[in-house]
N, C-alpha and C positions, 0 to 999 in steps of 0.2 A: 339276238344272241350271237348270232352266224358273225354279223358287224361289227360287233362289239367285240368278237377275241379277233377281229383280222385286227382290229385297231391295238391292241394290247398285245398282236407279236409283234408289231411295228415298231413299238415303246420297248419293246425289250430288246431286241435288237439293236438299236437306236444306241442301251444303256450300256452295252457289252464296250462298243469303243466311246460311247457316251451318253444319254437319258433322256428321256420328256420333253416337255415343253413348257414357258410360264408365260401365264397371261400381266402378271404384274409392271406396275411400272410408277415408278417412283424417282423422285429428283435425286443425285448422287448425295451422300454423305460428306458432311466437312466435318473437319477439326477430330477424327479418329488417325491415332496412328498406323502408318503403311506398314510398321515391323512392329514384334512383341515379339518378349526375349519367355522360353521354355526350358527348362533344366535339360533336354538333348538339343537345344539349338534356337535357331531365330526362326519364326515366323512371319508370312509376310500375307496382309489385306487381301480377300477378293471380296470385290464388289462392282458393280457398276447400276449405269442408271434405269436399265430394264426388269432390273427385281427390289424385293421389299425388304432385302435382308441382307447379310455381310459375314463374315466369319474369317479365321485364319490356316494357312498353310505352311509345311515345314518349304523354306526357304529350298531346300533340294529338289524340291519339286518344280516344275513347267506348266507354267498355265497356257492350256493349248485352247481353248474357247470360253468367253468372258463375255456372254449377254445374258438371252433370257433364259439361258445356262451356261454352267460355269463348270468348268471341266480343268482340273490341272493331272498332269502324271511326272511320273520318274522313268529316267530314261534306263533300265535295267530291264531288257524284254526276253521272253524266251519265242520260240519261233514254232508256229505251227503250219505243217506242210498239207494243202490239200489237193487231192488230186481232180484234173482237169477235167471238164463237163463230158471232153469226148475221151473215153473208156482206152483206146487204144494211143493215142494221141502221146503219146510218152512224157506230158507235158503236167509242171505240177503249176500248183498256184503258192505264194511262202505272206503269209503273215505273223508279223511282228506284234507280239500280245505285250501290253505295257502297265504295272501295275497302276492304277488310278482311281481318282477321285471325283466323282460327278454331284450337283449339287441342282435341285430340280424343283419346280414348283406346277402344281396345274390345277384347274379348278375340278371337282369335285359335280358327277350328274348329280343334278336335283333330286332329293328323295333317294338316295343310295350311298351306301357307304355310310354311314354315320359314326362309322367308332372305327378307328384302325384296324381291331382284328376283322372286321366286317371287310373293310376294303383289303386288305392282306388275304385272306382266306375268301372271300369272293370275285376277286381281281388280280391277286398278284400271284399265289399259287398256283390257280388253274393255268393264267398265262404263261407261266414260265411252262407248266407241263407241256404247254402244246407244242416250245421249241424245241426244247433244251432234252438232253439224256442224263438216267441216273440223277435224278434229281432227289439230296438228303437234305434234312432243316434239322439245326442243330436248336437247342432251347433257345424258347425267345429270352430277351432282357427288357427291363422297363427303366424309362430314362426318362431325363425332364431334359427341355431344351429351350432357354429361356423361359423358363417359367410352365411352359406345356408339358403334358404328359405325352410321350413318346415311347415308343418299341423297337428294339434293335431286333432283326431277326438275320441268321446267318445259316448260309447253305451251301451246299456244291453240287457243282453239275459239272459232266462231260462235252466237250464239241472239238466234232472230227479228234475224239481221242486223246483229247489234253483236260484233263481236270482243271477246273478255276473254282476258285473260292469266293463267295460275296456276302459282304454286308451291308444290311440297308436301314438306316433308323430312317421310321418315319414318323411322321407328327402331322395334326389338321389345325387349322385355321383358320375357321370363317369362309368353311365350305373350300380352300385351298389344300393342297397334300402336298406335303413339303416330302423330300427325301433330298437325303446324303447318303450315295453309295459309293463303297469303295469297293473295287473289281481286282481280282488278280490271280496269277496261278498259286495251285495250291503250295508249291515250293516256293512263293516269293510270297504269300502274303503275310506272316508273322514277318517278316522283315518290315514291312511299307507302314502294317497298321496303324502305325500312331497317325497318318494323315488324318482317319477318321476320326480319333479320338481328339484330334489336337482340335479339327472342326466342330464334330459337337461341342465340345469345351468353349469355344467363341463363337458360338453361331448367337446372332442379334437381329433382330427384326429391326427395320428403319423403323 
């Protein structure tokens, strides 16, 4: 147990500037197009040849890492200040928090997890408690994504005193745990949302 949550702050941590890990690996996609047009704008492909699946993004967005995760953002950050290891030291440290989109795949321990809330509520809750402060779940939703049954669950949490908002659908697949989360402060994330919804909306399994 001791192993298993050091491994799951790692992944969350990870998923704050970006997520997981995927074992997949599949030849790229042809003959799909790079853009698709949405009533607030163009979207544009992410895929590559290290995952099993593909989906789109609002064109405003920056794709900052494209393998066995796919990670894009928007360049609209608010800045959170923390202060330096040594106490006296008058010295801060400034990170740059950016709303974004992480897209994640991993496989699934043998005999555990079998249904999403199983893995959410045995794995995903406790882990975040172990980082994260003030942590609220707002009601889940249930979703199809490609054809699967999926849950969107949505929360907030504090760090070093900034509130951030997250949402995460997940979905399984043949012992795989897919997730699309989108991360961001609580003041910027009704601005970004549609990234997620635009990607559940084209999420496609190769």
């Amino acid at each position: 147990m001791k192993k298993e949550k050091t491994y799951a702050s790692v992944i969350i941590l990870i998923t704050f500037c970006a997520l997981l890990f995927s074992s997949c690996q599949n030849k790229t996609i042809k003959n799909i197009p790079t853009e698709t047009l949405f009533e607030d704008g163009t979207a544009v492909l992410a895929e590559n040849s290290s995952v099993d699946f593909y989906f789109y993004y609002p064109e405003n967005f920056i794709m900052q890492r494209n393998d066995a995760m796919i990670t894009v953002y928007i360049n609209d950050s608010d800045v959170m200040n923390l202060e330096a290891t040594e106490p006296n030291s008058g010295e801060n440290f400034i990170i740059e928090t950016k709303p974004n989109l992480s897209a994640t795949a991993f496989t699934l321990p043998e005999g555990r997890y079998e249904t999403i809330d199983e893995y959410w509520n045995e794995f995903g809750i406790p882990s975040f408690e172990t980082v994260f402060q003030d942590l609220e779940n707002e009601p889940d939703e249930n979703l199809t994504i490609d054809g699967i049954d999926a849950k969107k669950y949505t929360y907030t949490l504090s760090v070093a005193g900034m509130n951030y908002k997250i949402s995460q659908i997940v979905f399984i697949k043949k012992r795989q745990v897919y997730t699309l989360t989108y991360t961001a402060t609580e003041n910027r994330y009704q601005t970004y949302a549609n990234v997620l919804s635009i990607a559940a909306e084209t999420f496609k399994f190769k």
